[in-house]
C-alpha positions in Angstrom: 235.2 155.2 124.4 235.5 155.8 120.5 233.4 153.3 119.7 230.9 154.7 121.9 230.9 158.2 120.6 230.8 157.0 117.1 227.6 154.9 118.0 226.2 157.7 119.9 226.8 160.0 117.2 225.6 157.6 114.1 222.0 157.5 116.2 222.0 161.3 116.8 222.1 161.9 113.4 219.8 158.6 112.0 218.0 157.1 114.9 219.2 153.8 113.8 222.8 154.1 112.7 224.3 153.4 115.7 222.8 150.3 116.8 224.4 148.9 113.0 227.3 150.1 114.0 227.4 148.0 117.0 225.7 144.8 115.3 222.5 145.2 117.0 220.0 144.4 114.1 217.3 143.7 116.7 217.7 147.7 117.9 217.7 149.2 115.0 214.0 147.5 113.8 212.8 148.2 117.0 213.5 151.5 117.2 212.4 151.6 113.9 209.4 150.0 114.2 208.8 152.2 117.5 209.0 155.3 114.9 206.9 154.0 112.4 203.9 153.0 114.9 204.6 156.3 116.4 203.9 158.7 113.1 201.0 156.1 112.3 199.2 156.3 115.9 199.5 160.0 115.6 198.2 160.2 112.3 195.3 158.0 113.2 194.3 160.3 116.1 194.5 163.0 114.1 192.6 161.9 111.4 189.7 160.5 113.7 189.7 164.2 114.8 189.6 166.0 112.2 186.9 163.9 110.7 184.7 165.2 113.8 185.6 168.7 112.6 185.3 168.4 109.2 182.0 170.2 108.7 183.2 173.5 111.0 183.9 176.5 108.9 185.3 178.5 112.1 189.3 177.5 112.2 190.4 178.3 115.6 189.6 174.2 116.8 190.8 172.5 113.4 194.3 174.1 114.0 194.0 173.7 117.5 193.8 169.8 117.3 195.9 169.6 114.0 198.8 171.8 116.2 198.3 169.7 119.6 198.7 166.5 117.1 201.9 167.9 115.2 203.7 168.7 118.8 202.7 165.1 120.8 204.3 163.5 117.6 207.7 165.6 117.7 207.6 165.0 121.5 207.1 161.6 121.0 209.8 161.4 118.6 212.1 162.8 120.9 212.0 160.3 123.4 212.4 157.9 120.9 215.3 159.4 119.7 216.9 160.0 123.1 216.1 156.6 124.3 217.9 155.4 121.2 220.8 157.5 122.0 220.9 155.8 125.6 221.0 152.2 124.1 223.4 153.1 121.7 225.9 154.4 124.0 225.8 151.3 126.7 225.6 148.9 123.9 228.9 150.4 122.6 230.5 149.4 126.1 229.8 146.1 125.9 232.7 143.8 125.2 230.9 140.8 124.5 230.6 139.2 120.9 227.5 141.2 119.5 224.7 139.0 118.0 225.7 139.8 114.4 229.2 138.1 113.7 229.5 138.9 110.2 228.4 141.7 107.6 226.7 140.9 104.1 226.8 143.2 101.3 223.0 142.6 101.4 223.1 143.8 105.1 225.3 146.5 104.4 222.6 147.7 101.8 219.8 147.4 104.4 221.5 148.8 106.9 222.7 152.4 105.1 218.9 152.2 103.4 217.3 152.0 106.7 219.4 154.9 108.3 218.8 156.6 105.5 215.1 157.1 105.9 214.9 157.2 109.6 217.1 160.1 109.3 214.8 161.9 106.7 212.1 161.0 109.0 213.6 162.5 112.3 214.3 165.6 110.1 211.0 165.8 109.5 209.8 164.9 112.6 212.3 168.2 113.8 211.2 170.8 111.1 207.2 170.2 111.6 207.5 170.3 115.4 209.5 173.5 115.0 207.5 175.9 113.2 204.1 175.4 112.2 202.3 177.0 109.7 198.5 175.9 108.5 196.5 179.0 108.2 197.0 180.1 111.8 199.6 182.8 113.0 203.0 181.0 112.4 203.3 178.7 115.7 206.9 178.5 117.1 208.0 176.4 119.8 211.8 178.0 119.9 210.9 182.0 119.7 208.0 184.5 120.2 205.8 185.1 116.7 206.4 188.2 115.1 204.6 190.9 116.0 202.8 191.6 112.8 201.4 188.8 110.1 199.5 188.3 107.8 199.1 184.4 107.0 195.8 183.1 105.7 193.1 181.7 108.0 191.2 178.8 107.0 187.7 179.7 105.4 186.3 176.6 104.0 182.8 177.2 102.3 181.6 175.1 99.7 178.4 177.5 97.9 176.5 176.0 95.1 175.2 178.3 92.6 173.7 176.2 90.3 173.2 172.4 89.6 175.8 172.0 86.8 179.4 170.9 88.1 181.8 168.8 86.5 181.8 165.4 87.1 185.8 165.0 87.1 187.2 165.4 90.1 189.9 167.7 88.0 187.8 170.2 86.0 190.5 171.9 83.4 190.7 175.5 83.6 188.7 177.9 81.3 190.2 179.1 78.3 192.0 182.6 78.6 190.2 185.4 76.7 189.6 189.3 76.3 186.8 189.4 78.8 186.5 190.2 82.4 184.9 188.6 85.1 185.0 190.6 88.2 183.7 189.4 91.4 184.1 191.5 95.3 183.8 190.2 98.5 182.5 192.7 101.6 182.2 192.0 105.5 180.7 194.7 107.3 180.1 197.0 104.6 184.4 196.9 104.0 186.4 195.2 101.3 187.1 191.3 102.4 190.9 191.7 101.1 192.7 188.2 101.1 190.2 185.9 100.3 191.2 182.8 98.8 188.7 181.2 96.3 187.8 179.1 93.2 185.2 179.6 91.1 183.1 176.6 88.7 182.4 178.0 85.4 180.0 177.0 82.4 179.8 173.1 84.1 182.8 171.9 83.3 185.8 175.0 84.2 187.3 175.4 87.4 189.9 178.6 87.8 192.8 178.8 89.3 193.0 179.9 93.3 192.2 183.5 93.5 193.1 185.8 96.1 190.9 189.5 96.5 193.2 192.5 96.3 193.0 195.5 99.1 189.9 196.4 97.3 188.1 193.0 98.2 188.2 192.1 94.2 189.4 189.6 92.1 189.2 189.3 88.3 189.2 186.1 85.5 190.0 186.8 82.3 187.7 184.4 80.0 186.5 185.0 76.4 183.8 187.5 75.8 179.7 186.1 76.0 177.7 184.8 78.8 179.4 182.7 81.4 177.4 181.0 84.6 178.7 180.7 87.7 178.1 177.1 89.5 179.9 177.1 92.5 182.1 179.1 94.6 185.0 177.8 96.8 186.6 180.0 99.5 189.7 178.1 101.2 191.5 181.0 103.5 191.4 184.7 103.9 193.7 186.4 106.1 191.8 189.2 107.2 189.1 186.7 108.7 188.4 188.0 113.2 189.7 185.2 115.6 186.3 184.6 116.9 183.1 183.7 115.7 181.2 181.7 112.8 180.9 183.3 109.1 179.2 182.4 105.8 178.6 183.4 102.2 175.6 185.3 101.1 175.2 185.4 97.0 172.3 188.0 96.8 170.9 185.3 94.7 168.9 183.5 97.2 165.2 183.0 96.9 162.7 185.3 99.1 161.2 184.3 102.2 157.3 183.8 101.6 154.9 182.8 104.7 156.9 179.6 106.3 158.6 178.8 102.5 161.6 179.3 101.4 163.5 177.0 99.3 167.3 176.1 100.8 167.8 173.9 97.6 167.1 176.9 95.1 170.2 176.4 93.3 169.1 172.8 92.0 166.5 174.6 90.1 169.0 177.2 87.8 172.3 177.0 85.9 174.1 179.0 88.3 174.4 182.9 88.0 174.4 183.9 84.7 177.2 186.5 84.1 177.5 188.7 80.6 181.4 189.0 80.4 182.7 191.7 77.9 185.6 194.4 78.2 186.3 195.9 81.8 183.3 196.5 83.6 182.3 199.7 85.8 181.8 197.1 88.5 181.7 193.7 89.8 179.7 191.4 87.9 179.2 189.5 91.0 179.0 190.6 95.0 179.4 188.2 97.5 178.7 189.0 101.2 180.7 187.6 103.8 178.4 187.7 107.6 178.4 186.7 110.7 176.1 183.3 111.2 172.8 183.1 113.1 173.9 182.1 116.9 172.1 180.0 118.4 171.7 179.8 122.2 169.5 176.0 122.6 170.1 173.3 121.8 173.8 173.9 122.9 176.5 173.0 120.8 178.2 169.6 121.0 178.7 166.2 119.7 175.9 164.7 122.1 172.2 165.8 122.0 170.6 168.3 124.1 168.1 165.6 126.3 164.4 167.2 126.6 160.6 167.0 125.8 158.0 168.6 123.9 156.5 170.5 126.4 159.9 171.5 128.3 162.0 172.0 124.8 162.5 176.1 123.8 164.7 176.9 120.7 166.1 180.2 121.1 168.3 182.8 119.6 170.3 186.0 119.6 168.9 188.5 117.4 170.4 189.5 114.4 171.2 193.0 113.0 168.3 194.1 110.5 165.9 191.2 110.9 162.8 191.3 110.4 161.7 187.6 110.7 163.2 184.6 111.6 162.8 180.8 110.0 163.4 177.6 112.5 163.7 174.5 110.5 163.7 171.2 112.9 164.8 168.2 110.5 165.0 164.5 112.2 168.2 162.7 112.1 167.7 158.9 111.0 171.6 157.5 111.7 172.2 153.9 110.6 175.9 152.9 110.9 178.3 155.6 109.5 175.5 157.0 107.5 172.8 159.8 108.6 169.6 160.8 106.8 167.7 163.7 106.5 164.1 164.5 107.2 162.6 167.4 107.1 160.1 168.1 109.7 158.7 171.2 110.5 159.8 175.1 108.9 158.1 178.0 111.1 158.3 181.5 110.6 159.0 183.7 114.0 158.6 187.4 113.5 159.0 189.6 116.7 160.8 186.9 118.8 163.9 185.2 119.4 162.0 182.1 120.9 160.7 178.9 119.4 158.8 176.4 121.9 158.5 172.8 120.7 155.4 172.5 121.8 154.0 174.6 118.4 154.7 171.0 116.5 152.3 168.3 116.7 153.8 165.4 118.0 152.8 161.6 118.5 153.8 158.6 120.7 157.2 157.4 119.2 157.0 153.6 118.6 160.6 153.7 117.1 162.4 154.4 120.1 164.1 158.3 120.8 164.3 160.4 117.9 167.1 163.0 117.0 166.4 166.4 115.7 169.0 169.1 114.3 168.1 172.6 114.6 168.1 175.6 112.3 167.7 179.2 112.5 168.0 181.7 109.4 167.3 185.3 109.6 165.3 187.7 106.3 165.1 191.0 105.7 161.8 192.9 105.6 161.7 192.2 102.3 162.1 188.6 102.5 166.0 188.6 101.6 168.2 185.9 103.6 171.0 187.9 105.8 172.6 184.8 107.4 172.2 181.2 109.0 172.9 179.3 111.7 175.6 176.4 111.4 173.9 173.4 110.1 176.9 170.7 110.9 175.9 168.0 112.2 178.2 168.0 115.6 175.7 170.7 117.3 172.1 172.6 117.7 170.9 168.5 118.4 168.5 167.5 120.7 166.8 164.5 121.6 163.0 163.7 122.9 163.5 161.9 125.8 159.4 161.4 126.5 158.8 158.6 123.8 157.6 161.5 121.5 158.4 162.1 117.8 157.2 165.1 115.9 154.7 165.0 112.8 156.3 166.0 109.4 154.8 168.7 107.6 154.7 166.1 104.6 152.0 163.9 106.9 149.9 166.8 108.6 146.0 166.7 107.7 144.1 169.7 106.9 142.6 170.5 109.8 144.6 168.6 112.4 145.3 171.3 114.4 141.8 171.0 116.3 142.8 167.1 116.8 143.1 165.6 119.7 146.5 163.6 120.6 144.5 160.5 119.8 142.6 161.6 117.2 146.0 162.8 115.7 147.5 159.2 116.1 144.8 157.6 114.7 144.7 159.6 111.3 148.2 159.0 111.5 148.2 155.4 111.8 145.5 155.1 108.9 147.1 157.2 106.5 150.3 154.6 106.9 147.6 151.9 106.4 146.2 153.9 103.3 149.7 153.8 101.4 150.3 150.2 102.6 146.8 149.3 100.7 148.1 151.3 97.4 151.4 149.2 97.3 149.6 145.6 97.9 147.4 146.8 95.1 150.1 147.9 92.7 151.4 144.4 93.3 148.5 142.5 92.7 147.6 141.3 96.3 143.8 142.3 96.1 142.9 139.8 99.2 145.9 141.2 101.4 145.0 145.2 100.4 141.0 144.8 101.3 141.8 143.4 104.8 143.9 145.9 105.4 141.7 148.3 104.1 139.2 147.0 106.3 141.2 148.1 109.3 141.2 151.9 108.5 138.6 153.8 110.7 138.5 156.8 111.8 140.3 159.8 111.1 142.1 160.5 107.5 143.7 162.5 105.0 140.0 164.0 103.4 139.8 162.1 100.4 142.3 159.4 100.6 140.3 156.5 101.9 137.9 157.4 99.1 140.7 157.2 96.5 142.6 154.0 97.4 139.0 152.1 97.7 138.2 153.3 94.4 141.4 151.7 93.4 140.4 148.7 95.2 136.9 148.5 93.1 138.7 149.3 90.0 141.2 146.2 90.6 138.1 144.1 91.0 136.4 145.2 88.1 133.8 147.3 89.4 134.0 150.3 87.5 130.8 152.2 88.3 131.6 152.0 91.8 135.3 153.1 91.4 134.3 156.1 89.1 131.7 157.6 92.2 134.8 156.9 94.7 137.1 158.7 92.9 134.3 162.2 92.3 134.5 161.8 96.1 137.9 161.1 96.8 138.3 164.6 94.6 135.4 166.5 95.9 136.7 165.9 99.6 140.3 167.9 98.3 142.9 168.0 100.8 146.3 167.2 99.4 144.3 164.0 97.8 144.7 162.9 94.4 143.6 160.2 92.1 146.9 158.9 90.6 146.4 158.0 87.0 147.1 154.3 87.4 144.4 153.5 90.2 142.1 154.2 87.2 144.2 151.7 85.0 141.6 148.8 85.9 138.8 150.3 83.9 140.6 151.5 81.1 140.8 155.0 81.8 
């Protein structure tokens, strides 16, 4: 019986120990091994989950899954750990000669190594699946929470101010100095207190985490001149509501104008430029934390909203104070793990909280069903952006299930509207036959580009099948008739032009 509790008791506290105890090499790696393939299984699931959820900026289903992943693995581990006991204690009945008739120093070595980190690893295993604490209210599995805390919520946003970032993956931090550089954060017209954050400075600086005081605030002391700011980083804030989907807004953003307005503005600029001297009266910098455009259809979720171009209805709730409403449809183009963008159509709604698909000019699709993401942003009277809907890509999808795709913007002809659907294929099909021709002819293959050329009938871009013929005559030589193509090719306007090169052939 001695020998049993001492077996029993060496596994309670190191999973393995016991089964050395009793000479049982082949227990020990297998519960071992069990362990290991246990943590790593666990691991994998969790990582092939979060990887789904990476682009969410609302926390409540990250720590859900990261918190059902952490409890299955000290469950699991539990079983291991009594099954272990179990095996330990009837092996340490038997009487029979156990497999392992002799101890080497080597083994010995092995052996204590072995219970050492299984040990450290159950410990582990015990602590994680005990209290749990990732951004959520602290999650016990032995007592209630306390009533009242404060722990930081997960509030990932990544906002680019400017095009300049450091290349490094570490960025140093920017050198200390007499100036301040104050920046508040608001929600609902109240200090955001406990926002964590990180700001890019100058292209190459990256601070310290911040954290905003009760007043919403935080402050970086740098030296006195102009600073810009390239990027902004929020990571938690522990005031942030349970429920619903938030973002960032600068105050920097361009205005909307007609259907335009630039999303990639901040590719154009340095980042904000801020003038840093002795304490200000206020914040250099204001940045607006709101609620994010909600979207009603498509609904959110990994798979694609099925539907057609005459069925298919984007809609919206209506946001607080706006005045007009931006639905950008861009089409998915996924080819093994990576996806690419295209953008297909921007349309300003004012009035309504309703898009119908059937506003965009579609053709046949000879590719098979396409994929489109959805987008809705909301503007001021004035033009000013006050929020967004989520673009990640595991929702607002939809698919065209009637062998339809949609025209892109950058392929619509003046005028196309009055087309008819076959009229709008075929000026479709003939402008993709127009910039085949061009290619052929930048490579040399004259022959190849005038039969093809030959094929284009019908409806065009205005001007283009005058411009790539000219290009045609001036390959050949024929100068005289390449210069009256190109007058035309320019008179007829349209988005035509006459790149400089089809003019190489003549020496212009």
């Amino acid at each position: 019986m001695k020998r049993r509790t001492l077996a029993v008791a060496l596994s309670a506290l190191t999973l393995v120990g016991g089964h050395f105890y009793n000479r049982r090499w082949d227990r020990a790696v297998l519960f071992f091994v069990a362990f290991v393939l246990w943590g790593l299984g666990v691991y994998a699931s969790l990582t092939f989950q979060m990887n789904r959820l990476m682009d969410a900026t609302g926390g409540a289903a990250f720590f859900d899954v990261f918190q059902g992943h952490v409890t299955a693995f000290g469950v699991g581990s539990l079983l291991l750990w009594l099954a272990s006991l179990i095996v330990a204690f009837v092996d340490g009945g038997r009487t029979a000669e156990a497999p392992l008739a002799r101890w080497t120093g080597s083994g010995v070595a092995a052996a204590v190594g072995l219970s050492i980190v299984s040990s450290l690893a159950l410990a582990l295993a015990a602590a994680t699946s005990g209290t749990v604490r990732v951004g959520h209210e602290p999650y016990e599995t032995t007592a209630a929470p306390e009533p009242v805390r404060h722990a930081p919520r997960h509030f990932s946003h990544y906002v680019y101010l400017g095009r300049s970032t450091p290349s490094g993956s570490q960025a140093p931090a920017p050198p200390a100095g007499d100036g301040y550089l104050r920046g508040r954060f608001v929600f609902e017209d109240r200090p955001a207190a406990g926002v964590e954050l990180t700001l890019t400075l100058n292209g190459k600086y990256e601070t310290g985490r911040l954290t905003t005081d009760e007043n919403g605030e935080f402050t970086v002391r740098v030296p006195s001149g102009d600073w810009f700011v390239n990027m902004l980083v929020t990571h938690a804030w522990s005031e942030k509501p349970e429920e619903g989907e938030y973002m960032i807004v600068t105050g920097h953003e361009p205005k909307l104008v007609g259907d335009d307005w630039n999303e990639h503005h901040w590719l154009e600029r340095d980042g904000i430029r801020v003038e840093v001297g002795g304490q200000p009266k206020e914040p250099q910098l204001t940045f607006t934390i709101r609620r994010r455009v909600s979207v009603n259809w498509p609904e959110p979720g990994t798979q694609a909203t099925r539907t057609s171009v005459d069925q298919g209805v984007v809609t919206w709730e209506p946001y607080p104070g706006a005045d007009a409403y931006l639905v950008r449809i861009t089409e998915l183009e996924r080819e093994g793990r990576s996806t690419t963008f295209h953008g297909v159509a921007a349309k300003k709604v004012a009035g309504d909280t309703r898009f119908p698909l059937a506003r965009l000019q579609a053709l046949p699709s000879r590719e098979g069903e396409k994929e489109y993401q959805v987008s809705v942003s909301a503007f001021a009277k004035d033009g000013s952006l006050l929020s967004e809907s989520n673009n990640r890509l595991d929702g607002r999808l939809f698919v065209l299930a009637d062998a339809k795709q949609f025209l892109r913007d950058s392929d619509r002809i003046p005028g196309s509207d009055a087309f008819s659907a076959r009229e709008l294929e075929e000026a479709h099909d003939n402008n993709r036959r127009i910039e085949a021709v061009a290619v052929l002819l930048k490579d040399g293959l004259v022959g190849e580009a005038e039969r093809l050329l030959g094929k284009v009938k019908g409806k065009t871009d205005p001007g283009k099948k005058a411009a790539v013929t000219g290009y045609l005559m001036a390959s050949r030589g024929r100068c005289a008739e390449a210069k009256r193509l190109f007058a035309q090719a320019l008179s007829e306007g349209g988005r035509t032009c006459v790149p400089q090169h089809y003019r190489a052939g003549c020496g212009e």
